[in-house]
matplotlib code that plots the C-alpha trace (Angstrom):
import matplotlib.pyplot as plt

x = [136.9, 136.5, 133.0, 133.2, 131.9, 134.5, 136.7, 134.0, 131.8, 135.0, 136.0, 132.5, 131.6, 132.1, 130.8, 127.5, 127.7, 125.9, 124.6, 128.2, 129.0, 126.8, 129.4, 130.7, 126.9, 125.9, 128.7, 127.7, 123.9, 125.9, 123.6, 120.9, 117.5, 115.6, 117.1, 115.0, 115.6, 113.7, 113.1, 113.3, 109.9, 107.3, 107.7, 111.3, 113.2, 115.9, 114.9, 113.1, 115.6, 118.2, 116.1, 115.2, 118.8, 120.2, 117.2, 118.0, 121.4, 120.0, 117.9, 120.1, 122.9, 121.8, 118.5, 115.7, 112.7, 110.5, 110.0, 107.5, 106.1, 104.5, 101.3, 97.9, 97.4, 95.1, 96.6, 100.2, 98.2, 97.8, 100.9, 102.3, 99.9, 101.6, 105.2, 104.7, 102.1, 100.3, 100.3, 99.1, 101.9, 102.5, 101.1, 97.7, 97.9, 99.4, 96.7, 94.4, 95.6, 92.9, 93.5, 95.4, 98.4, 97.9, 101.5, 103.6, 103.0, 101.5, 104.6, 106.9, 109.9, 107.6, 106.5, 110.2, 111.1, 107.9, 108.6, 112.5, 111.0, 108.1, 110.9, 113.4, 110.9, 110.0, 113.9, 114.9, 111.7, 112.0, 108.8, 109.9, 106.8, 105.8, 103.4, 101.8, 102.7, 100.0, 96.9, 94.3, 92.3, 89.6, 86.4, 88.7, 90.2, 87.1, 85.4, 88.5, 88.1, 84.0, 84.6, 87.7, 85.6, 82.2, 84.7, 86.6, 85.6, 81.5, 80.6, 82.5, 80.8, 78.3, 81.6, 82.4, 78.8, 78.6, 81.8, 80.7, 77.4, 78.8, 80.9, 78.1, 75.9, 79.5, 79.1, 82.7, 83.3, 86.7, 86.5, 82.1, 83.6, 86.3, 84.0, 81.2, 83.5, 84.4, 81.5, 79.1, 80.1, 79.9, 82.6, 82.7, 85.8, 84.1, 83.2, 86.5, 88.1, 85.6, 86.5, 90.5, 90.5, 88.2, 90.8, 93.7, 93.0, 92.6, 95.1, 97.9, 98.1, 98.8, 95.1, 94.2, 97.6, 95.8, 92.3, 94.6, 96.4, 93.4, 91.7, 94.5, 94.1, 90.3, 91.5, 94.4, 92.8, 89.3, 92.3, 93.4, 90.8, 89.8, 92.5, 93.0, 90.4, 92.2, 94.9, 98.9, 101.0, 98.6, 97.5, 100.6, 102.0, 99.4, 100.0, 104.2, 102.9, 101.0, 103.7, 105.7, 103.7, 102.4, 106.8, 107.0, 104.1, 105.9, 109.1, 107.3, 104.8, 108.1, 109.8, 112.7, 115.8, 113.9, 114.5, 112.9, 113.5, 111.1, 110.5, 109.0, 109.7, 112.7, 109.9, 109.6, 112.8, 114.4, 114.9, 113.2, 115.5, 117.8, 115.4, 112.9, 110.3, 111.4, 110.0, 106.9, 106.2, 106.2, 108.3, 108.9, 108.8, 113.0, 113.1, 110.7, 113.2, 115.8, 114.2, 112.6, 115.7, 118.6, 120.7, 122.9, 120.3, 118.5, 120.1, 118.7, 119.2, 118.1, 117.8, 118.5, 118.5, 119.2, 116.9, 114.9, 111.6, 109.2, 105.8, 103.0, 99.8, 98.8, 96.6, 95.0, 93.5, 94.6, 95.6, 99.5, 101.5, 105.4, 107.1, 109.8, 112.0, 113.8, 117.7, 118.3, 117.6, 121.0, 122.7, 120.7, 122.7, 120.8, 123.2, 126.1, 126.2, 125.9, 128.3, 130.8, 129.4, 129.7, 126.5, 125.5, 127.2, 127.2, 127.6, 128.4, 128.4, 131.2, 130.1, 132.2, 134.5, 131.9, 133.0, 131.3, 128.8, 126.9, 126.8, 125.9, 122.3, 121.6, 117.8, 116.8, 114.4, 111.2, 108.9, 105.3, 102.7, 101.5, 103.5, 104.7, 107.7, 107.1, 106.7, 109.6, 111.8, 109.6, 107.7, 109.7, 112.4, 113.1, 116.3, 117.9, 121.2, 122.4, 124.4, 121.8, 118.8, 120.6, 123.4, 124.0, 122.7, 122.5, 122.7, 121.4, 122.3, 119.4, 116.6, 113.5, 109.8, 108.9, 106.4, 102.9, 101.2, 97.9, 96.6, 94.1, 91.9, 90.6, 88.7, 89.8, 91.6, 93.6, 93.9, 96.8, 99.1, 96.9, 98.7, 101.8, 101.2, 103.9]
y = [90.5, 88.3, 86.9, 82.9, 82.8, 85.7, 83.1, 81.4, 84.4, 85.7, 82.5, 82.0, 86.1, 87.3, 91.2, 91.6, 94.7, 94.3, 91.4, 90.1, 88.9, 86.1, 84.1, 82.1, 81.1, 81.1, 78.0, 76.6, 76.0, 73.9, 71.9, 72.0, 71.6, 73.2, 76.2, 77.6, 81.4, 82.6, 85.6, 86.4, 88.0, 88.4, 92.3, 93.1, 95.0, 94.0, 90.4, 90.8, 93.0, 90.9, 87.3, 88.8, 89.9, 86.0, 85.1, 87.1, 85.5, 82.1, 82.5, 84.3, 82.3, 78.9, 78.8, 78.4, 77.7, 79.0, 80.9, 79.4, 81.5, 81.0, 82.5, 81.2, 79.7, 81.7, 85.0, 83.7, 82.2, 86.2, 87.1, 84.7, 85.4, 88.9, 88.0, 85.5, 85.9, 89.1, 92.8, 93.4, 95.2, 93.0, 95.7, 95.1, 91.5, 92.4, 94.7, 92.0, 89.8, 90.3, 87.6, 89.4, 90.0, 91.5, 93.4, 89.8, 89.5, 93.1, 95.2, 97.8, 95.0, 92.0, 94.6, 95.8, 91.6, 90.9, 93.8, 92.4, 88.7, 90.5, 91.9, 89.0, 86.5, 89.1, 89.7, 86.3, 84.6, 82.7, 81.1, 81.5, 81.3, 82.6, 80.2, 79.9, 76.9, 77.6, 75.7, 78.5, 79.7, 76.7, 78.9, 80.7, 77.5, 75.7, 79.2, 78.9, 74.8, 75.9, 78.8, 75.9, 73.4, 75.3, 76.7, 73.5, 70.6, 71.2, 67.5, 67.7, 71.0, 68.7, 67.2, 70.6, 72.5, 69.3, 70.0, 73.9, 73.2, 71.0, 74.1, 76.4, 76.6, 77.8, 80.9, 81.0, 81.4, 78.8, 79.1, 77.9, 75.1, 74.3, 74.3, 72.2, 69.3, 69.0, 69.0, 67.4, 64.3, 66.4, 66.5, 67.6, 65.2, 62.7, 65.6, 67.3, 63.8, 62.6, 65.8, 66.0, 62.4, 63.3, 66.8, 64.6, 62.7, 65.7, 68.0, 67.6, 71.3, 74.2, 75.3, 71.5, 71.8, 75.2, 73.5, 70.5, 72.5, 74.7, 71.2, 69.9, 73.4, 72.4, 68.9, 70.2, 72.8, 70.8, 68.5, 71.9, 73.1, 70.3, 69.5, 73.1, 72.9, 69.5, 71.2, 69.9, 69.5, 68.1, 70.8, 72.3, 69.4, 69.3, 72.6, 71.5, 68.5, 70.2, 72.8, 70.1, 68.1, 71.4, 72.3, 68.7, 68.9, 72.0, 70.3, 67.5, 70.3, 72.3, 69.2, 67.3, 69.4, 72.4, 73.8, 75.7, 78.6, 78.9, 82.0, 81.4, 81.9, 80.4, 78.2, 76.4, 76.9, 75.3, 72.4, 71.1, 68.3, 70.8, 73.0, 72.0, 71.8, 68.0, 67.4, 68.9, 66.4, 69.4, 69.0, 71.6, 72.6, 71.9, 69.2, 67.2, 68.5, 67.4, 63.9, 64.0, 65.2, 65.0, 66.9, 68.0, 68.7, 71.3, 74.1, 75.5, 79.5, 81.9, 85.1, 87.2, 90.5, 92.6, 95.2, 98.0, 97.7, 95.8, 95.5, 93.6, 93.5, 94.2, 91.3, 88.8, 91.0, 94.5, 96.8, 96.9, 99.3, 100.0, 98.9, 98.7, 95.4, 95.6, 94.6, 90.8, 88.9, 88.3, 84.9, 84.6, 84.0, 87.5, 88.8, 86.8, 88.2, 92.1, 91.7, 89.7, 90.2, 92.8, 95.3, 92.8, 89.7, 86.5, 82.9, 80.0, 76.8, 74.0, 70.8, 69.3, 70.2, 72.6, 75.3, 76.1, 78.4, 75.9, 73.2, 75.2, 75.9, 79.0, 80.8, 81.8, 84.9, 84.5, 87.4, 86.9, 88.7, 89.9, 90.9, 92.6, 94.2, 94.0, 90.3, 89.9, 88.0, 85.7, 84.7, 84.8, 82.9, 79.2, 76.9, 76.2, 74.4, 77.1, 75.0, 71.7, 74.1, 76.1, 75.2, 79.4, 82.6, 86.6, 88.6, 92.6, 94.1, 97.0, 96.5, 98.7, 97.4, 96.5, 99.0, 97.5, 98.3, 98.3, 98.2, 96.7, 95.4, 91.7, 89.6, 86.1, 83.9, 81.1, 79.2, 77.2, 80.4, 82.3, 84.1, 84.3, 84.2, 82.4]
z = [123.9, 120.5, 120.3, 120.5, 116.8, 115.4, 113.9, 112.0, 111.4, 109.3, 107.9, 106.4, 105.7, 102.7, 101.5, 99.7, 97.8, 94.5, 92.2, 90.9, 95.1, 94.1, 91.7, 94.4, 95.7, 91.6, 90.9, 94.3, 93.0, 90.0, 88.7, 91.3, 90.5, 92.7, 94.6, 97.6, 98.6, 102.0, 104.1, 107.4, 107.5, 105.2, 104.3, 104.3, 101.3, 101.5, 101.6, 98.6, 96.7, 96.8, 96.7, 93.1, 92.7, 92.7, 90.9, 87.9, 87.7, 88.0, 85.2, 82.7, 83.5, 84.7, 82.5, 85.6, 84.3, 86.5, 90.0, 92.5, 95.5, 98.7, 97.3, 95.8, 91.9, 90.6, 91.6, 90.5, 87.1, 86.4, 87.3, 85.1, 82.0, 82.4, 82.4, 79.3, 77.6, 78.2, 77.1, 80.7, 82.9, 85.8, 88.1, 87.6, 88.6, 91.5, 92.3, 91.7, 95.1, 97.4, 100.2, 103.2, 103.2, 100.4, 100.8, 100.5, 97.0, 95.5, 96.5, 94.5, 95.1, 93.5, 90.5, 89.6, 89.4, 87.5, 84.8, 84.7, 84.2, 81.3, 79.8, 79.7, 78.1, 75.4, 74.7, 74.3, 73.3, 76.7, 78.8, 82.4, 84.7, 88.1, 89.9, 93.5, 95.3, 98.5, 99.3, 100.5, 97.7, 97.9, 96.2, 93.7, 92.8, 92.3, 90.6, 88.0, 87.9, 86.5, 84.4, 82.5, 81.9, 80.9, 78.3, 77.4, 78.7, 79.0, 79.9, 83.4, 84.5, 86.7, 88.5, 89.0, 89.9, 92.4, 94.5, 94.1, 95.6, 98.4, 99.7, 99.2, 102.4, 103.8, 102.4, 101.6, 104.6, 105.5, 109.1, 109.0, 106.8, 109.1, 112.7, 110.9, 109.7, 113.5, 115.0, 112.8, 110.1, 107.3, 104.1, 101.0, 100.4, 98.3, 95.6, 95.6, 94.7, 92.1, 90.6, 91.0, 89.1, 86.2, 85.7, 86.1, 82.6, 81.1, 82.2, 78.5, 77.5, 79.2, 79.9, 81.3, 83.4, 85.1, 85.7, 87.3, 89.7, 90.9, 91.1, 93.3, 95.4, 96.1, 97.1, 99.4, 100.8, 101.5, 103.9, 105.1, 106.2, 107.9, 109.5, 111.2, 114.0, 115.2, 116.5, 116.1, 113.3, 110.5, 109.3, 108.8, 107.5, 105.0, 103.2, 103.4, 101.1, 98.9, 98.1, 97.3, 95.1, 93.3, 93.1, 91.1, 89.4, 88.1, 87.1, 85.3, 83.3, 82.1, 81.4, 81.4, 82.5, 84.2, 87.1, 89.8, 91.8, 94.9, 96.7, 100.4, 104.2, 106.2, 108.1, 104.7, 103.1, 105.6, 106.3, 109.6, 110.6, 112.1, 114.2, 116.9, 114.5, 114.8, 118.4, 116.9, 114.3, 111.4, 108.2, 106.2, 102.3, 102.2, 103.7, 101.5, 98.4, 99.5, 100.2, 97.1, 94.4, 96.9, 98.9, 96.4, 93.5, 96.0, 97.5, 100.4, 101.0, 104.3, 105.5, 108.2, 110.2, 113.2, 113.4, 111.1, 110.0, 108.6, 106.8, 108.9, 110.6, 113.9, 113.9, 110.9, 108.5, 109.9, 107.7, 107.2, 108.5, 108.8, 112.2, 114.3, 114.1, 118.1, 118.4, 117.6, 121.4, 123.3, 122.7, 119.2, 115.4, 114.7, 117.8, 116.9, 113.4, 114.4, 116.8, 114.3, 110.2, 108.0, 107.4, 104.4, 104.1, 102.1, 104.2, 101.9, 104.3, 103.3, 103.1, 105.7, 108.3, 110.0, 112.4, 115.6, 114.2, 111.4, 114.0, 117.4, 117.8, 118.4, 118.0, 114.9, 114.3, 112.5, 111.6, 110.0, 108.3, 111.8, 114.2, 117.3, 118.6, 122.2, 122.7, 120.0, 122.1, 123.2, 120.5, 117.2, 117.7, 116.2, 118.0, 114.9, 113.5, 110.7, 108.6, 109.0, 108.1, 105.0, 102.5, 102.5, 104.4, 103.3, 106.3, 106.7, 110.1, 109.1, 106.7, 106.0, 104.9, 101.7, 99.7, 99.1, 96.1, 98.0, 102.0, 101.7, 105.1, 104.8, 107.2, 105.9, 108.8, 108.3, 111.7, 111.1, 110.0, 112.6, 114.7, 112.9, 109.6, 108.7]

ax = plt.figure().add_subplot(projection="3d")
ax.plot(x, y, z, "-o")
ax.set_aspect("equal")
plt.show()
């Protein structure tokens, strides 16, 4: 018996078989600022394969500016030295991320795109970046905020040293910092902000632009990290924000006319309003785009899967290991699409006159950095309207893990991602 969705599924199906599928979904983007590319999980090939695939063609053939990643500034700030300006090889800043999961970012999938982006700027004198967009590196930020100004600035260093020493009796340590603004009035708030204002002044070349955004890091995460032992959506809602602002800050640093491509998770890619995230109070990284530019300058592009493998952690800051995605739970779009898709398929969504299958909500499978198989069913699964939450979907009945460059074991938690890691 036809599944209820067949008719749609082929309707909306299209092949993917190499890079030149994506014309249709390339003239879709048109003149789209911002274009937002997820993943179903945080360590799947195909995912990133492909993700880097579309990016290539928007930047050789739409002239993106830049690509912005679910990942920290400073350990993006190398990555990018390395594609633009560098004769580094883009490995060894990958090898250089050190905050677990190391794998999302330092992987053989991230290196091959890095080397193609190295090796397009050098061919056509071009200055397309790679930059972090996340809120969690507080002391690196603030470490790369002191070693800036000692070097350029020398008269702010006490701004600096004072914001340093506030954090200090933590030991580094986020979760110490965390507990004790909850349970005694302490903050290092006043600090961070006396500091953020002084960098803003100062932030007109390149260089100042860094010191800016890693000062805007310390102030975000400061919030963060505050807001994580309070419990509900704040938290979370805080680190959506800052992505955002960092995304325009970006726009407005590569000027008028660029444009963005940001890699990250479906849980920030998409847009909120049209998943039970709602109820919760959380907003997500795509929806504040399209709030901020406009539904039609931001295009808004998930990912999907049935089973296979995948990279992850058996718990925050294990080491990573290869395993088993399960089947797609009954009654899910994972399930409707294996029983009705193509193996690897391309879903452009029309702007009106939706069929059943953009409007239906179905749930929605989302894998983080840790994860496991056996409580799959009940745990990773978000009630979500397809064609509300993207403007397009690649789908993968199988995929495999990604290969990380590095496994390395780190004890850093970060409560509000923590189980999940998302």
């Amino acid at each position: 018996m036809r599944h209820r969705f067949g008719d749609d599924v082929a309707a909306l199906c299209s092949p993917l078989t190499g890079p030149g599928d994506f014309d249709e979904l390339v003239d879709r983007v048109g003149d789209a600022r911002v274009v937002m590319i997820g993943e179903a999980s945080h360590g799947t090939h195909e995912f990133y394969r492909w993700r880097a695939a579309l990016t290539r063609r928007l930047i050789t053939e739409k002239g993106f500016s830049f690509v912005a990643v679910e990942g920290d500034w400073p350990d993006c700030a190398r990555v990018d030295r390395s594609v633009r300006r560098s004769v580094e090889d883009p490995r060894a800043a990958l090898l250089a991320f050190e905050r677990w999961p190391t794998w999302m970012w330092a992987n053989e999938e991230v290196l091959d795109f890095t080397r193609w982006l190295r090796a397009h700027n050098a061919a056509v004198d071009g200055r397309v970046g790679f930059h972090g967009l996340d809120v969690y590196s507080l002391w690196e930020s603030l470490r790369e905020v002191v070693v800036h100004l000692r070097e350029h600035d020398p008269e702010e260093v006490p701004a600096a040293l004072a914001a340093y020493r506030c954090f200090e009796p933590y030991g580094e340590s986020v979760r110490d910092y965390a507990l004790a603004t909850r349970f005694i009035p302490v903050s290092c708030e006043n600090e961070v902000v006396d500091l953020l204002v002084r960098l803003r002044d100062r932030a007109r070349d390149a260089s100042g632009f860094g010191a800016w955004q890693n000062a805007e890091v310390v102030a975000g995460a400061e919030r963060y990290y505050r807001a994580v032992m309070a419990g509900g959506p704040e938290s979370w809602n805080i680190r959506e924000h800052h992505m955002d602002d960092t995304l325009n800050r970006l726009l407005s640093h590569h000027g008028a006319g660029s444009r963005a491509v940001v890699w990250a998770h479906n849980t920030h890619v998409g847009d909120s309003r049209a998943t039970s995230m709602t109820a919760s109070g959380t907003v997500t990284l795509g929806r504040l785009a399209r709030e901020r530019h406009g539904e039609d300058r931001v295009a808004l592009i998930g990912f999907g899967s049935h089973h296979g493998t995948v990279a992850a952690g058996s718990s925050w800051g294990a080491p990573v290991r290869e395993v088993p995605v399960p089947a797609a739970r009954p009654g899910s779009l994972e399930h409707v699409l294996h029983d009705t898709a193509p193996e690897q398929a391309l879903l452009i969504f029309p702007r009106d006159d939706r069929p059943g299958l953009l409007t239906a909500e179905l749930p929605h499978r989302a894998i983080g950095v840790v994860y496991d198989p056996a409580h799959d069913r009940v745990r990773n699964y978000l009630p979500t309207r397809l064609g509300g939450r993207y403007d397009a979907f690649l789908w993968f009945d199988g995929t495999r893990a990604v290969s990380p460059l590095h496994g390395r074991r780190a004890g850093v938690l970060e409560p509000a991602t923590f189980p999940s890691g998302l």
